[in-house]
C-alpha positions, 0 to 999 in steps of 0.5 A, a space after each residue: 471467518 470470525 473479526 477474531 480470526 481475521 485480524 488474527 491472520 492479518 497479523 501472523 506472527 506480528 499483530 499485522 493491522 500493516 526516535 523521540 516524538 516531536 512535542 510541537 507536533 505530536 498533538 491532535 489537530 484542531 480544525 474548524 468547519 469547511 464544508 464536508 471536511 473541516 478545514 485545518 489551520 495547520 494547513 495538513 490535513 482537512 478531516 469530518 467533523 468527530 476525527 482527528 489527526 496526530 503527526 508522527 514522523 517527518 522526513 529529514 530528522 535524525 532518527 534513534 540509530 543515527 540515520 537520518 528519517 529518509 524522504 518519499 514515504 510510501 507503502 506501509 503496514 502497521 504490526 502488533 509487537 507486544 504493547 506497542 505498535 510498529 509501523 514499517 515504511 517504505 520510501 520511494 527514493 532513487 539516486 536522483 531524488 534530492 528529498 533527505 537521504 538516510 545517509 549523505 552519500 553512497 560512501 556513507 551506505 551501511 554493510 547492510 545495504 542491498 547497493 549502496 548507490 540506493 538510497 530507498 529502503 524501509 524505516 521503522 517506527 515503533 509507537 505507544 498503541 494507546 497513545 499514538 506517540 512515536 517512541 523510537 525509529 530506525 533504518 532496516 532496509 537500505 540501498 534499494 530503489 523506488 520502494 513504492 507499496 508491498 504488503 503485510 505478511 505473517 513473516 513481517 513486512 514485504 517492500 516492493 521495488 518499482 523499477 528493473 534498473 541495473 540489479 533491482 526490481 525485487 520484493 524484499 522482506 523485512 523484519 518488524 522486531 529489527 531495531 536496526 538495518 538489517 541485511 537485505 532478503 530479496 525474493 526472488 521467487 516472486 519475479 523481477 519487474 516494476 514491483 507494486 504491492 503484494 497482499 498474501 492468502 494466509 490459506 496457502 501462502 499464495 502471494 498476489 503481485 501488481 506492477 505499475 505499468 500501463 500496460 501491466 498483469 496481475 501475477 500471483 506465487 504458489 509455493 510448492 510447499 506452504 512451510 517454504 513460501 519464498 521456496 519452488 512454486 509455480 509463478 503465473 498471470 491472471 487471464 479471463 476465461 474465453 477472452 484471451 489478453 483481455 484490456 480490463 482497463 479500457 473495457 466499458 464495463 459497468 459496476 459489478 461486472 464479474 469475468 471468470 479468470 484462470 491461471 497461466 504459468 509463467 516461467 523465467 520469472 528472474 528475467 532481467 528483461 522485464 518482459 514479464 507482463 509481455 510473455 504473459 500477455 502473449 500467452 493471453 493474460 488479461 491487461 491491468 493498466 497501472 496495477 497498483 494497491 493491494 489487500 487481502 480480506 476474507 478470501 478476496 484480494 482487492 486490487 487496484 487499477 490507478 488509471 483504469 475506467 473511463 474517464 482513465 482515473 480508477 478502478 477497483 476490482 475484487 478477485 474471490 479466491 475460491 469462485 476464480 472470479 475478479 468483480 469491478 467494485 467501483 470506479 471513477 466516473 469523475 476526477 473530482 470524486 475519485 482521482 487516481 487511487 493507488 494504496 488500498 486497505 481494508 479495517 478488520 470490520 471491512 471498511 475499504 480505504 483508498 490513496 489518491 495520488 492524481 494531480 489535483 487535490 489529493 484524498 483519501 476515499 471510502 468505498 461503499 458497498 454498492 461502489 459509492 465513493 465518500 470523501 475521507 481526507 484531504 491533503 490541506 497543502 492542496 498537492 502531494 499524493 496519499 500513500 501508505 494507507 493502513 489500519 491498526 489490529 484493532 481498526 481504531 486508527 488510520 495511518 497514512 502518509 503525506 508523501 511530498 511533506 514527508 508526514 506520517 500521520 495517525 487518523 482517529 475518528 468514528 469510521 464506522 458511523 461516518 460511513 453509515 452517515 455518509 450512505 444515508 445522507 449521499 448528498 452531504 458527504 459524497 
């Protein structure tokens, strides 16, 4: 596939990559040398020597619609909307959060809300593409729970919830053009459980689905009729072939270890039991501990496994679509070289990007092709996990969110050049 009919296909409809700005906050940091990143004075984040940083959003301001910009952001996808881009956002919020609410109370909670004892839900941000600036925000996705990842799709933005509680536990469509909240679309086709990330193959409208248990599956939805994505189709979990139930996980596989996989079907997908992952298993399918990020490039789909390999801090497989087989791409050896990964995207030029979100200080990392892991970015306050990792169409920009500070940030800078360097100079930036 061409780089032009791949960033085609990331953005559907949308140009897919995934209030007022705050003057003060809105220029690009200044940074001063500190070892293989250059330390921040700002104390945000600590970047290479040649990129930079702008902040685009903080939790707690009132955005353009009157709602207040909530807290927790996570997952996120930018899309192309005519000059601008936009970026949807999810925020991991339930009830018991105490970070800034999009409105006070569930007395507050719009018509719109899916519950309006939910307080988790999707913002938008529109920005000037050439500039980076925030030119609007809004609210169009309240009264969910836990929305952790999701997906870009050529329909516009899938958000995932990460829990079963009470009447949740979806995947929930949002509308990039939305400036406004927007009545709530659950699919719920794509199964009720502790919903990650989705990543959609455009061929088909397949959607590839992770759950954030530790002892989850790896799903997938084919629709019956591609023109009906989220109509009848069939649901079903990944098994590796003559290894039923298999502990990918825990396995001591090695690096470019390749297992030939099939497809069970699984029905009952709704089931309000979330007892997905234990009927699939019981019908053989393959074990993922903490499956979480996703993404879809050029008939493969990356996922992620937060608390696989052995020292039990990541890993990352490879499923090829049309051969049926997951590869184990990298792993970590070493907490202090990958430590947790968790959202995972990949530039229209092919650059792999990971979000830490372990204990210790948290990183975005490159994955090279042999595996190696180069450190990209690192949270300068030293605690507060990475999410929401996603390049611009045009593969120039990296967005990420500071989840505990409740930043989004844009990232610019040679990628390409940095990871080269960094391949052939494995000691200074590895």
């Amino acid at each position: 596939m061409t780089q032009f009919d791949r960033r085609r296909m990331l953005a559907g409809s949308f140009g897919v990559a995934t209030a007022s700005c705050f003057q003060s906050i809105t220029v690009w940091a200044k940074t001063k040398p500190q070892g293989q990143l250059l330390k921040d004075k700002d104390k945000i984040l600590d970047l290479p020597k040649g990129f930079s940083y702008k902040v685009l959003d903080k939790s707690g301001q009132k955005m353009d619609d009157g709602y207040v910009s909530p807290g927790r952001p996570d997952g996120m996808g930018c899309f192309q909307l005519g000059d601008d881009l936009v970026l949807l956002r999810n925020h991991e919020m339930s009830p018991s959060h105490r970070d800034p609410r999009p409105y006070p109370t569930s007395k507050d909670a719009p018509k719109e809300a899916y519950d309006a004892n939910g307080f988790g839900g999707v913002t938008r941000l529109v920005l000037d593409a050439k500039a980076k600036t925030t030119k609007s925000r809004n609210l169009v996705l309240t009264g969910t729970h836990i929305n952790c990842a999701g997906g870009v799709s050529p329909w516009g933005w899938l958000s995932c919830e990460e829990t079963v509680a009470e009447n949740h536990g979806y995947v929930f469509l949002c509308d990039p053009k939305a400036n406004k909240v927007q009545k709530a679309q659950a699919i719920k086709n794509y199964g009720r459980m502790n919903h990650e990330a989705v990543c959609i193959d455009p061929a088909d409208h397949t959607a590839y689905l992770s759950e954030d248990r530790g002892d989850s599956c790896f799903y997938r939805f084919v629709p019956k009729d591609k023109a009906k994505p989220f109509g009848d189709g069939r649901f079903q979990a990944m098994m590796v072939q003559g290894e039923p139930k298999k502990h990918l996980s825990s396995s001591k596989a090695k690096v470019g270890k390749t297992w030939s996989v099939t497809w069970i079907d699984i029905p009952n997908q709704d089931s309000p039991h979330d007892d997905l992952r234990h009927r699939s298993q019981a019908q053989g399918a393959a074990v993922v501990s903490r499956g979480e990020g996703l993404w879809y490039a050029d008939g493969e789909v990356y996922l992620v496994s937060t608390d696989g390999g052995p020292t039990k801090t990541g890993q990352i497989f490879r499923y090829n679509i049309a051969k049926q087989t997951l590869t184990l791409i990298a792993q970590s050896e070493n907490p202090a070289a990958l430590d947790s990964p968790d959202n995972i995207t990949v530039s229209p030029s092919g650059l792999v990007v990971v979000a830490e979100d372990g204990g210790r200080t948290p990183h975005l990392r490159i994955i090279g092709k042999e595996g190696q892991i180069y450190d990209l970015a690192k949270n300068a306050a030293g605690y507060g996990e990475f999410t929401g990792v996603c390049f611009s169409p045009d593969g120039k920009t990296l967005f990420a969110n500071l989840q505990v500070q409740g930043l989004t940030v844009a990232i610019e800078g040679p990628f390409e050049s940095y990871l080269k360097t960094a391949e052939a100079n494995p000691n200074q930036l590895s």
